[in-house]
N, C-alpha and C positions, 0 to 999 in steps of 0.2 A: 361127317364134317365135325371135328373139333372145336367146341361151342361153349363159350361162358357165360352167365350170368353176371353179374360183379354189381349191386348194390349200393351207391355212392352216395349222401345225401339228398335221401329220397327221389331218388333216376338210378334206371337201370343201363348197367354199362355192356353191350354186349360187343365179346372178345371172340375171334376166332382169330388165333395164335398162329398158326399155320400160313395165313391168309397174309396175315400181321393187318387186320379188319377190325375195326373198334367205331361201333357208334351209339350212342344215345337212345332207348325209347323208354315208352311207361311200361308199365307191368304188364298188360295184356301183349304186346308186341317182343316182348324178352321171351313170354313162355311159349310163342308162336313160334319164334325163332330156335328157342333149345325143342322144339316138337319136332320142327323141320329137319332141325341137326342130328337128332337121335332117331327119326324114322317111323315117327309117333301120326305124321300130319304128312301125306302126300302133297305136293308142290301144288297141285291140279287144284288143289279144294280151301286155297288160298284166296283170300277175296283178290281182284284183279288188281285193283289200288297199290295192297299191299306187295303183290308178286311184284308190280314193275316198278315199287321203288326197291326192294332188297334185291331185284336184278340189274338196276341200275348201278349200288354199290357194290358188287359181287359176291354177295353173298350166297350166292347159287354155287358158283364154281368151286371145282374141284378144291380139295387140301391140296399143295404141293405136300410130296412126301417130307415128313419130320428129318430134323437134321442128324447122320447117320453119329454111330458111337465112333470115336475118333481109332484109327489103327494103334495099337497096341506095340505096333513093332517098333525099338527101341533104335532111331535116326535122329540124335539130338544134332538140330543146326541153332542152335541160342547156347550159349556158355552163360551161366549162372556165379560168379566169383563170393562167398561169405566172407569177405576180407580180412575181418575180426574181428572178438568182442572186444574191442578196445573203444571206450568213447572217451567223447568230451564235454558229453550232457548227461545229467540224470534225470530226463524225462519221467516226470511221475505217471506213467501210465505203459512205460517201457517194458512188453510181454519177453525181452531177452534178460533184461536185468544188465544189460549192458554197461563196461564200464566198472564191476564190484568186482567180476571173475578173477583167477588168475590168467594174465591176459597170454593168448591164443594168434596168431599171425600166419594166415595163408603165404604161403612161397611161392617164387618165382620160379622154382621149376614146376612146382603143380600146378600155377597158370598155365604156363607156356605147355605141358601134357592137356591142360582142357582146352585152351585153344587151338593144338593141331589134331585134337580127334573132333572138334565142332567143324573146325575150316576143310575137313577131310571131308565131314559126313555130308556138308551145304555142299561140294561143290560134284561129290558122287549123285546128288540129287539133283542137281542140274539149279540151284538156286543161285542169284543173283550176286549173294553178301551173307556172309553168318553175322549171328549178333552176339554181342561181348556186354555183358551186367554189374557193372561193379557193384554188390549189393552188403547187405547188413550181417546181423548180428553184433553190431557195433557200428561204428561210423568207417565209413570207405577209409576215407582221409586219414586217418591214424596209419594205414599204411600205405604209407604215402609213396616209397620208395617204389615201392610192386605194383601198386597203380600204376608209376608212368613207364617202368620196364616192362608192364605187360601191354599197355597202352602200343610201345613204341613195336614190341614181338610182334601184334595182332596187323601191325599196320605191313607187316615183311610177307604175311601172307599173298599165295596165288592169287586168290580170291579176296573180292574186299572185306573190309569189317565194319559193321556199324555198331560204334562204342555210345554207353551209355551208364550214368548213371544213377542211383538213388541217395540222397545227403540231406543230411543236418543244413547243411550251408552255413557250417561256421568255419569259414576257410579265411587262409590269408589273403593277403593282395596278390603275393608271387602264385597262391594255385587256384586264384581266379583266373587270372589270366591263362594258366598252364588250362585251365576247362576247359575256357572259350576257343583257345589254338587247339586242342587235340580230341575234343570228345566232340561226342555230334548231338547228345541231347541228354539231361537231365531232370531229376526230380526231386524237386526241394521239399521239405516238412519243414513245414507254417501254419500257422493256427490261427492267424488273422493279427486280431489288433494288439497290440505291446500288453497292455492289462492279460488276455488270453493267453499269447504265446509266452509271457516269461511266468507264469503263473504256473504253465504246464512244462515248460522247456527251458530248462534251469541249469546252468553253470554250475562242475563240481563245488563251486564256493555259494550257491546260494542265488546269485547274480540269475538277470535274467540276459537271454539270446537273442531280443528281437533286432536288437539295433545290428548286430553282426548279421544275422540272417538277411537282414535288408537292404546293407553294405552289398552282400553278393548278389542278392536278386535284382538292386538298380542296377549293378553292371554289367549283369547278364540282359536286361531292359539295353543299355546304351549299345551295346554289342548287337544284340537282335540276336540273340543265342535263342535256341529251340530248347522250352521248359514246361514243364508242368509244374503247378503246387499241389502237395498229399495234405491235408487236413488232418488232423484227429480232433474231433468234438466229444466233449464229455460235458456232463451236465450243470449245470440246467439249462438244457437247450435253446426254449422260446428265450431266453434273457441273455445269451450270446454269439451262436451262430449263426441268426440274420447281420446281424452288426460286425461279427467277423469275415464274415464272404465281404459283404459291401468295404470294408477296411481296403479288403484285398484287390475290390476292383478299381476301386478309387488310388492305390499308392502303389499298384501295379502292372505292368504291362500284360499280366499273361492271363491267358485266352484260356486255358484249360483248367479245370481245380477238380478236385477229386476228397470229397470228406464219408469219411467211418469214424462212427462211435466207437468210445472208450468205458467201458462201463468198468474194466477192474479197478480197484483204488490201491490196489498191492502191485508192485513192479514183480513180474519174473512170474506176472497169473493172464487167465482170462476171467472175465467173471460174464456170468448170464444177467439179462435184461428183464426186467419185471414190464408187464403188460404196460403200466403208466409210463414207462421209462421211454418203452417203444413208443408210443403213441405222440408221446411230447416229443420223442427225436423226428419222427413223420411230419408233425406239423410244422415244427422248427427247418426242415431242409425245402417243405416248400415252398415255406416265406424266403428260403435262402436261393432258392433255385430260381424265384420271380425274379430279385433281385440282378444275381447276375443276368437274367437275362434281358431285363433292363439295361446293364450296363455292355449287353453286346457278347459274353463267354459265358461256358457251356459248365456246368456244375453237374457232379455225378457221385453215387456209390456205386458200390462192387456189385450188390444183390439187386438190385432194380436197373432192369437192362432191357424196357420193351420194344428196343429197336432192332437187337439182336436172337439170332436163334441158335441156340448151341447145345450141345451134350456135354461140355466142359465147362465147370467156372474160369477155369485159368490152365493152359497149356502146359506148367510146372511141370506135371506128373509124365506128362507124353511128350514132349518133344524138347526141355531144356535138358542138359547136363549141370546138376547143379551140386555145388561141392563146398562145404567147409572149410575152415580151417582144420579140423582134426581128418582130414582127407577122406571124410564122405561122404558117397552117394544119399543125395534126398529127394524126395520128391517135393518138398516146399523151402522157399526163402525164409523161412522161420525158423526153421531146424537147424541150428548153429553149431548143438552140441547135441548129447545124447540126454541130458537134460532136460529137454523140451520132451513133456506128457506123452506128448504121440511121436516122439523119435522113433519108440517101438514099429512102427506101420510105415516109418516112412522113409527109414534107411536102406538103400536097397543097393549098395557094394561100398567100394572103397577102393582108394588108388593108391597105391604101395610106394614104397622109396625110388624103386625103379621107375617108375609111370607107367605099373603094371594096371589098365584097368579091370578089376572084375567083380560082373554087374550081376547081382541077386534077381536075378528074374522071377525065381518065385515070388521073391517079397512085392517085385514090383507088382507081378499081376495078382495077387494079392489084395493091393490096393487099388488098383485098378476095377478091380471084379465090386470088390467094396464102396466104390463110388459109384458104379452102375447102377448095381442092385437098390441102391440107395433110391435114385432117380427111379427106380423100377418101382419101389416100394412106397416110400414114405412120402414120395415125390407125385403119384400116381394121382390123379382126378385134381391138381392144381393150376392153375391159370398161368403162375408164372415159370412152370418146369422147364419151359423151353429158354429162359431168362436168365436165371440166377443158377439152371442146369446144379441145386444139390446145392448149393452155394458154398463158400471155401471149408471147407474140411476140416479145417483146424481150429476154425471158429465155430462150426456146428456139430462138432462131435466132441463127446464128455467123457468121462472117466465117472462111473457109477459102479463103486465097491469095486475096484479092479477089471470091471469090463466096460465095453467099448459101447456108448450109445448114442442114440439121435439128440441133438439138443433143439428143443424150437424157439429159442429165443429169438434168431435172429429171421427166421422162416417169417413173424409175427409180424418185421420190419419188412422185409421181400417184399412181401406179399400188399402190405399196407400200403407201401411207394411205388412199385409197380401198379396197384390199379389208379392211384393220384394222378402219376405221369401221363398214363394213358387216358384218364380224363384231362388234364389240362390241353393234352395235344388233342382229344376231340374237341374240346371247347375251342381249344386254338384255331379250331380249321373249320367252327363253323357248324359242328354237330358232329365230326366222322373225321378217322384218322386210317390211313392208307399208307405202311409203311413209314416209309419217311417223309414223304408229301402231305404236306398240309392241304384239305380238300374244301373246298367254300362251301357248303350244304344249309342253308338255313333252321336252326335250332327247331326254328315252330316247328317247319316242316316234315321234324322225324319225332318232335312229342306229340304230335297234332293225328301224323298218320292213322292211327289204330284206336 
């Protein structure tokens, strides 16, 4: 049995992942429990109290087996599109540099080549819809024209297509509209309150974006459009990302938000997180995470995910086709050019003039093997490994003297928010947390037991 400890202010949190089992005791009842899991304490010689409450919440029963390593075999049904580096914002915290390049512009026949090899591959597989990303390296909407001609291609398909996008939202009025009639869901970058957002996301001239950004999101509000907001919070946390979530729920409709730190202060970097850095972003998301959920929506990052169990942080690598504007194969939405640090590892073919694809399988497995082993290794005796599954690649792997290393800066945050969440949901439910149901358990009665 798969069995954690987890230490909260002064209560011991115990986690069996597997289980997705999380509840409450003192320190004598934690070490009972990791005795029991490791095979230290037969069940038998349990005082009887204790046995029939930790069989009560099942902590007797078996692990389900861990969730398997995803197939390797390369059937992209998700089309990935890097439109261009062309923007129309110079986000200070922009990891493309987007917007400075010599600008770069995906074609309308390498669309229309990735959408009939994604619409081919979903419907040999017997899938429902493939899905179409109109994504970055610059702002979608700069190419605008190939947006809606590959928009209107994806929709000629045999099989359906679910279109979607990722935006600035600094659009006109003519391609709001054009979003609302033809895409089926998008995701806006917003940072909350006007002070925040135009402080971080800034018009070539200086100017700030919030007021245009908010022009499209009330209309996508009046429309009843399908939206997410992506956040980027950089610091000082406790002093503005409670008050920018709350902005967002109070002069916004939408239900879903989604914020990741920004720690580099140079455009076209990542930078690592200092211990303090982390700790003040932790406490700041859970003052933010109360809030929204005061006001009713669900507030999330990438690396604390204790409702889920995976061996991938994100599907990119295994099942999108995702393509450039310089017509290549990557394995992440960040890799625009070959310029990006880890291009090296994550290039893995390229599509010719013809709509020749052809796919570097070594490279791929490759990194593939490299993301495993990761989780095999570095990942090994952690609570949240089945969570954040290694967490994104591109954010936790470094460049030290020319070679390729682990970084733990963001592991520091995983780890920190993940055991929060899973205490606020066992406080939530009452002393004990069971998946996704909240379970009524009275507190005394599990600090009390032992």
């Amino acid at each position: 049995m798969e069995t954690y400890i987890i230490p909260i202010e002064h209560q011991f949190l115990i986690y069996s992942p597997l289980k997705k089992l999380a509840f409450v005791g003192n320190h004598a009842l934690a070490e009972l429990c990791l005795d029991v899991a490791h095979g230290r304490q037969p069940r038998e010689s349990i005082p009887p109290r204790i046995a029939t409450f930790l069989d009560s919440v099942g902590f007797f029963a078996p692990d389900p087996p861990p969730p398997p390593v995803p197939d390797h075999t390369f059937h992209p049904t998700s089309a990935v599109l890097l439109m261009t580096n062309r923007c129309n914002l110079r986000c200070t915290y922009c990891y493309a540099n987007a917007g400075v390049l010599a600008p770069v512009d995906l074609s309308l026949d390498l669309a229309k080549t990735v959408i009939d090899t994604v619409a081919t591959s979903a419907q040999e597989r017997g899938y429902p819809y493939f899905e179409l990303c109109f994504h970055g390296g610059g702002e979608p909407m700069q190419n605008w024209d190939v947006i809606q001609q590959a928009t209107a291609y994806a929709r000629t398909k045999s099989i359906p297509a679910k279109i979607v996008m990722v935006s600035n939202g600094v659009w006109s009025k003519a391609q709001r509209a054009w979003v609302i009639k033809n895409l089926d869901g998008v995701t806006i970058s917003f940072d909350g309150r006007p002070t925040t957002h135009d402080h971080q996301r800034i018009l070539p001239n200086g100017e700030g974006s919030s007021s245009l950004v908010l022009e499209t999101i009330h209309a996508l509000d009046e429309a009843k459009f399908p939206y997410g907001i992506r956040m980027t919070a950089t610091a000082p946390w406790r002093d503005t990302l409670p008050a920018d979530v709350k902005f967002i729920c109070e002069n916004t409709a939408c239900k879903s938000l989604q914020v990741e730190p920004a720690f580099n202060t140079v455009r076209g970097t990542h930078q690592e997180a200092s211990s303090d850095e982390n700790l003040a972003f932790v406490e700041a998301f859970m003052d933010a995470f109360e809030i929204a959920v005061l006001h009713g929506r669900e507030l999330s990052y990438s690396g604390a995910r204790p409702w889920l169990l995976t061996r991938s942080f994100c599907t990119a690598p295994y099942d999108a086709l995702i393509v450039n504007a310089h017509r290549e194969l990557v394995t992440c939405y960040e890799i625009a050019s070959d310029a990006h640090a880890l291009a090296h590892i994550s290039t893995i073919g390229a599509i010719d003039d013809a709509g020749f694809i052809a796919l570097a399988q070594a490279n791929r497995e490759a990194l593939l093997n490299r993301l495993e082993d990761k989780q095999a290794t570095h990942c090994a005796g952690c609570f949240a490994k089945y969570h954040c599954a290694g967490d994104c690649y591109t954010r936790s792997t470094k460049t030290d003297d020319g070679q390729l290393a682990v970084s733990n800066a963001r592991c520091g945050i995983n780890r920190a928010l993940t055991a929060q969440l899973l205490m606020w949901h066992v406080m939530a439910g009452g002393g004990m947390w069971h998946g996704e149901t909240i379970l009524t358990v009275p507190t005394s009665q599990l600090t009390a037991i032992y």
